[in-house]
N, C-alpha and C positions, 0 to 999 in steps of 0.2 A: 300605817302608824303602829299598828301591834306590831308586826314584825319586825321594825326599827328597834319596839321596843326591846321584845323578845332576844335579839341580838344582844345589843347591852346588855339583859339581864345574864345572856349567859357567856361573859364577858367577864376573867376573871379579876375581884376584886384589887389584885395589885397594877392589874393592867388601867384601869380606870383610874388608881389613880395615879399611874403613870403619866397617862393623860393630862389631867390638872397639873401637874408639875412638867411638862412641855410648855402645857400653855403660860404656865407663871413663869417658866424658863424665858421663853418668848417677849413677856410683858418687861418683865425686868432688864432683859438683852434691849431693847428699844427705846423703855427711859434711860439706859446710861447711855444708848447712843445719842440722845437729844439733850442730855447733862452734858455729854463732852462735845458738843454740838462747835463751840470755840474751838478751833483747830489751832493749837500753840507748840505742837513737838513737830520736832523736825522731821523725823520720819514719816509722822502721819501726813506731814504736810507734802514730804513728795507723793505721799500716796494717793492724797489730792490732786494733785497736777495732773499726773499721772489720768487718773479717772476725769478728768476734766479734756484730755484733751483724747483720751477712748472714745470718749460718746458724744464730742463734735468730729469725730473723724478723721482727725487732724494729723494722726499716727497712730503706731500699733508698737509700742514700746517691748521688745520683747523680755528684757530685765526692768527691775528694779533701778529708777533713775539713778547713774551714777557709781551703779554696781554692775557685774557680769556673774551673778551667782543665784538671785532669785526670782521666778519669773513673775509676771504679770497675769496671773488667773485672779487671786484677789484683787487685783485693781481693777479687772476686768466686771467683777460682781461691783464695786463702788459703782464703777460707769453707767449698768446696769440701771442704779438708783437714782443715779445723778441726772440721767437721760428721761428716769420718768417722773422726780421730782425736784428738780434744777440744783444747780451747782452752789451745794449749800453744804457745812459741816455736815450736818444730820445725814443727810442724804447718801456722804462718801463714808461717814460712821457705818448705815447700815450694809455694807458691801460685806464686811466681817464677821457683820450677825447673820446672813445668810449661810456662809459656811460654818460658823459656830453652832447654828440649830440642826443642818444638813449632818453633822460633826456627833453631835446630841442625839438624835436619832439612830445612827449608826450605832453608837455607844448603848444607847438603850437595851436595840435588837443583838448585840454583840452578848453581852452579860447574859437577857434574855436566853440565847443559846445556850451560855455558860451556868446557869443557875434556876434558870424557871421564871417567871413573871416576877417572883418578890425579889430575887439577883437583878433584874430589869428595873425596877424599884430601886432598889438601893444604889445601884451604879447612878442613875437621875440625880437621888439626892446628894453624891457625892458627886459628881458634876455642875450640880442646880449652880453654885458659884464656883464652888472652887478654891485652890488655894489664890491670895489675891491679884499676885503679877499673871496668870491665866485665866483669870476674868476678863483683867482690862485691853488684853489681847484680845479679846473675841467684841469688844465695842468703838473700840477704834485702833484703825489701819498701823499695823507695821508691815505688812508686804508679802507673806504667806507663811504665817502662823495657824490659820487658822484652815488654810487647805492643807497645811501639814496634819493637822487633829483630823480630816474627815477621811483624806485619804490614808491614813492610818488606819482608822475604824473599821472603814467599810473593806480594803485588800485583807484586813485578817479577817474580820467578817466571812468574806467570800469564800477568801484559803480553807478557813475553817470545814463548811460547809461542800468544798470539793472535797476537801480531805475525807472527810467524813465518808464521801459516796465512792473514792476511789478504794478506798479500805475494803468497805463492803464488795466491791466490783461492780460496783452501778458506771454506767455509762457515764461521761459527762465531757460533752457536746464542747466542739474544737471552741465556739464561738466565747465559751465562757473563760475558757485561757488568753483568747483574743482580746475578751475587755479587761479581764484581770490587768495583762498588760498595757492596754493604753492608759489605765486607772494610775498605774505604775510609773510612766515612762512620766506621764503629765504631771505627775506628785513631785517627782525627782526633776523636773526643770524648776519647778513652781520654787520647791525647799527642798535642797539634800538633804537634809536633817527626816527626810522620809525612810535613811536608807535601813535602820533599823527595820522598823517596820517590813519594807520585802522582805530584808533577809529572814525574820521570823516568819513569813510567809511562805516562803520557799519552803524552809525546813516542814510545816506544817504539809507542804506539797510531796515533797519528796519520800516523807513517811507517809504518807496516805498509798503512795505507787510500791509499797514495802523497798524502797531506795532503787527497784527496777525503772531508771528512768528511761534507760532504750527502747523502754516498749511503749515511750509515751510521745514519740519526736514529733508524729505530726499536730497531737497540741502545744506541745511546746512553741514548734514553729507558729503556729498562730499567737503563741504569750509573746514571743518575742517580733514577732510581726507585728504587732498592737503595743509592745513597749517602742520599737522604733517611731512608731506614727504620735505616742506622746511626748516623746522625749526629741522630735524632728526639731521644735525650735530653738532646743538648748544647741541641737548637732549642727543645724544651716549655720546659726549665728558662729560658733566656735568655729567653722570651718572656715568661715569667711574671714575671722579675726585673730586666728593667729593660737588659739584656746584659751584664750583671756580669760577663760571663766576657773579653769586650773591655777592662775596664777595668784587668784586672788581667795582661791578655798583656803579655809584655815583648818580643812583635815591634818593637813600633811605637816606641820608647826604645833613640835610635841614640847610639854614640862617637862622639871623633870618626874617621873612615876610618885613620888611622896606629894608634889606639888599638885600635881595633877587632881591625889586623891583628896588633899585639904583644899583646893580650889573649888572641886565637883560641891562637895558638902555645903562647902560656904556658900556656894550659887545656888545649891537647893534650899536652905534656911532664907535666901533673900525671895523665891519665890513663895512662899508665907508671909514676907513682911510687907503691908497694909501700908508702913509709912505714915500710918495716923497716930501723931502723939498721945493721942486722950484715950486709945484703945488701942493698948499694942500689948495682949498675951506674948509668952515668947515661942516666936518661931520655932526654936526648939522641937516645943511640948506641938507643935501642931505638926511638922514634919515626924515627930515620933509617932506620932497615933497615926498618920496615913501608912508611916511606911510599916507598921504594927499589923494595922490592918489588914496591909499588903500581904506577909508574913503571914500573917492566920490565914487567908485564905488560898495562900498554895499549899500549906499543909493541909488543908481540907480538900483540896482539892489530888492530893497527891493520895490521901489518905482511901477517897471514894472511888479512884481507880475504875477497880476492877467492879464496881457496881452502878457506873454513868455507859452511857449509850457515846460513841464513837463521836456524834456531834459536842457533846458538852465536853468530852478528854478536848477534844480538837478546841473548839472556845476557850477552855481552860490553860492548856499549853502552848496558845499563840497570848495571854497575857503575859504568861511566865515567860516565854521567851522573848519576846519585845522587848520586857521592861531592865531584864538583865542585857541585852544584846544593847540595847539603848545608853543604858548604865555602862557599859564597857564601850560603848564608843565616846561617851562625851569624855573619860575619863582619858580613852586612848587620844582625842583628837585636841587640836588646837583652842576649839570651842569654850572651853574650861579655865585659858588664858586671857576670856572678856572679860571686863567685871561688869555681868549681867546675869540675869535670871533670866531672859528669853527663852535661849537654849532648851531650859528642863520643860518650857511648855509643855511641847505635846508628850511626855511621858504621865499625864494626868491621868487619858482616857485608860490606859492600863493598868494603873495604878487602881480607877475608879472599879472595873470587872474581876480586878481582883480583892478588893475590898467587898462587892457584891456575892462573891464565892465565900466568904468568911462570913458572911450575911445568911444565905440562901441553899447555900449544897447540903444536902441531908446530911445528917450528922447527928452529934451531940448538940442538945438543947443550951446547954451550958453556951459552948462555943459559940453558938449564933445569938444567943441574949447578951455576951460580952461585946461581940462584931456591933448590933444595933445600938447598946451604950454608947459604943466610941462612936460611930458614926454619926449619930442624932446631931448630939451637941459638937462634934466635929461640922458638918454641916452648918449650923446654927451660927457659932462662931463666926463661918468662915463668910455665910453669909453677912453678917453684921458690921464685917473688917471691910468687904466688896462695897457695901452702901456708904459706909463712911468714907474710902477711899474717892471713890468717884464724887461724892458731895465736895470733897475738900478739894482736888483737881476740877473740879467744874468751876467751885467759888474762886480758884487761883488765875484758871484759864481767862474768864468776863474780863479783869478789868485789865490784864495784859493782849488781848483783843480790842479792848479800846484805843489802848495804847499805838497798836500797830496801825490804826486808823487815824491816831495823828501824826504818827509817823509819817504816813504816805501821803495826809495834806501837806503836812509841811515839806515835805519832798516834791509835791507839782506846784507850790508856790516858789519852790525854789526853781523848779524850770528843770529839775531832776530827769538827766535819761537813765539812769542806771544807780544802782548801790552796789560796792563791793561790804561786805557785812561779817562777820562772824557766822557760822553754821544753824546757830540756835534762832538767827535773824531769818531763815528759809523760809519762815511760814507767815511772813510779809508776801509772798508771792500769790498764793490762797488768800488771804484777807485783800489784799490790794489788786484781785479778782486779774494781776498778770499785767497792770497797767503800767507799775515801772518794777522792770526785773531784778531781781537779788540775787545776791551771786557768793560763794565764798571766798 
């Protein structure tokens, strides 16, 4: 018992309570997935299906019902839940908040790298919710958003910490290229929207071998042996179907470049908006102060250079590259032409360690008392936007779930085999637990 104790005590105080804010991470992530427990969006609802017929066996969906572009690891985590506590909303809810905390974690130790245990701190509370449309991603299903955020995390994470040893000339063992890349290959079926992410990886790679990459082939071949063996379902399926999964990418389906750049803006301002009438700050002023944030701490981070240790440059400059290589692809690709905020999801986690760097890297006193200003009540905010949204989508959700239950009596008193329905009608299939099928 003393030396449990002893431990903790000598356990730095940012670290503990990193801690409590995992756990209240955790607590929070779990009442809104039993808030949104009614499964009434469409997407969530194939996401349902989906994990519904994972964990009776019934098949191994390798995409997204419907689509040829995202795979099935999140549904895979629903099934997980659904399998050990039956085929219930809550249950295919929590399949999201697993990668979301896995995602959290990643993020913590990422920062941590990048700024010391109170960087580790502050990246937390700037994740604890979030801006609002990247909360309600992480508690119910849209189809891999949320292995998008972990495997983002943890490849720079990793990159980072190789880079770091290859600089020095430390060994680093074929096997750690090998998982790098399965990490990689499985992200990039899951959600190409990963690909930011490697490529700021790479670069973090390549500068660690001082860009000598011929003297590195045989782990390479092991990165790219392990990205083949994640990325195998994307390639059997395409190979088998013609590459259906190209046809329907909206990389390649550009604005034009002014449109682009007012589209990006517009879809980042919607990822701030809450959509709660009675507490709606403007998006704006919140999208300023993160991306403010953001800004302060690559300058600090640019600024401490040549007085951080090769791990924290490398943590440092896999944010800064991310979030710009991210930022110039949603701008370059098609993505920008939804009208949705999805997309900007996972550029959070980057956004959030370099807000931790404006927080945490030595410096001027000044600097980091302005960074924890904005952050506090940026946090505070955002959590308060996150509660209300999911209170008002929960109270909306109940009684159009009832609805769908009378719907489906009235549909077996009619002697109903089938509905052809409107899209928004899909998640009559999940409520009506698959007994009469809805179709668009």
């Amino acid at each position: 018992m003393n030396a449990e104790a002893s431990k903790i005590g000598r356990m730095p105080a940012a670290d503990i309570l990193a801690v409590v804010v995992l756990a209240l991470a955790l607590a929070v992530r779990i009442w809104a997935a039993w808030a949104e427990r009614c499964i009434t969006n469409a997407d969530s609802s194939v996401v349902a299906l989906m994990a519904r017929h994972l964990a009776a066996l019934k098949e191994f969906p390798v995409f997204f019902y419907g689509q040829a572009y995202m795979g099935s690891l999140e549904p895979l985590a629903s099934a997980l839940m659904v399998r050990l506590l039956g085929s219930t909303g809550f249950a295919v809810n929590l399949g999201p908040v697993l990668f979301a905390m896995a995602a959290l974690i990643c993020l913590w130790r990422w920062a941590r790298a990048a700024a010391g245990p109170w960087g580790g701190l502050a990246a937390l509370l700037a994740g604890l919710f979030g801006p609002p449309v990247y909360f309600q991603f992480q508690t119910a299903p849209r189809g891999g958003y949320m292995v998008a955020l972990f495997v983002d995390a943890l490849v720079l994470l990793a990159a980072a910490r190789m880079a770091a040893d290859l600089s020095e000339n430390r060994k680093v063992a074929g096997w750690r290229f090998g998982a790098l890349g399965l990490l990689a290959g499985a992200g990039m079926w899951s959600n190409m929207i990963v690909v930011a992410g490697l490529l700021a990886a790479g670069l973090l790679l390549a500068h660690g071998m001082r860009w000598r990459i011929w003297r590195h082939v045989r782990a390479l071949g092991a990165g790219l042996v392990g990205f083949t063996a994640g990325f195998s379902p994307w390639l059997v399926w395409n190979l088998r179907h013609g590459w259906g999964s190209l046809e329907m990418s909206q990389f390649g389906q550009r604005a034009p470049p002014l449109d682009s750049i007012r589209n990006s803006w517009t879809r980042f301002l919607w990822l701030q908006d809450a959509g709660v009438p009675f507490l709606r700050p403007a998006p704006a002023l919140l999208a300023l102060a993160l991306l403010g944030l953001a800004a302060l701490g690559t300058w600090a981070a640019w600024r401490r250079r040549r007085n951080s240790s090769p791990q924290e440059n490398y943590a440092r400059a896999g944010a800064v590259l991310f979030c710009a290589m991210f930022a110039a692809v949603y701008v370059a690709a098609g993505i920008n032409t939804t009208r949705t905020a999805r997309y900007w999801v996972p550029v959070v986690p980057g956004l959030a360690v370099l807000a931790a760097a404006a927080c945490a890297v030595p410096g001027s006193r000044l600097r980091r008392g302005v960074a924890w200003g904005v952050l506090l009540p940026l946090a505070a905010t955002q959590g308060a936007l996150c509660v209300a949204a999911i209170r008002m989508q929960a109270a909306a959700a109940e009684p159009r779930a009832a609805a769908y239950r009378e719907i489906g009596a009235a549909l077996e008193r009619a002697g109903a085999d089938a509905l052809l329905a409107p899209i928004q009608l899909y998640p009559l299939n999940f409520a009506l637990q698959e007994r009469i099928p809805v179709s668009n």
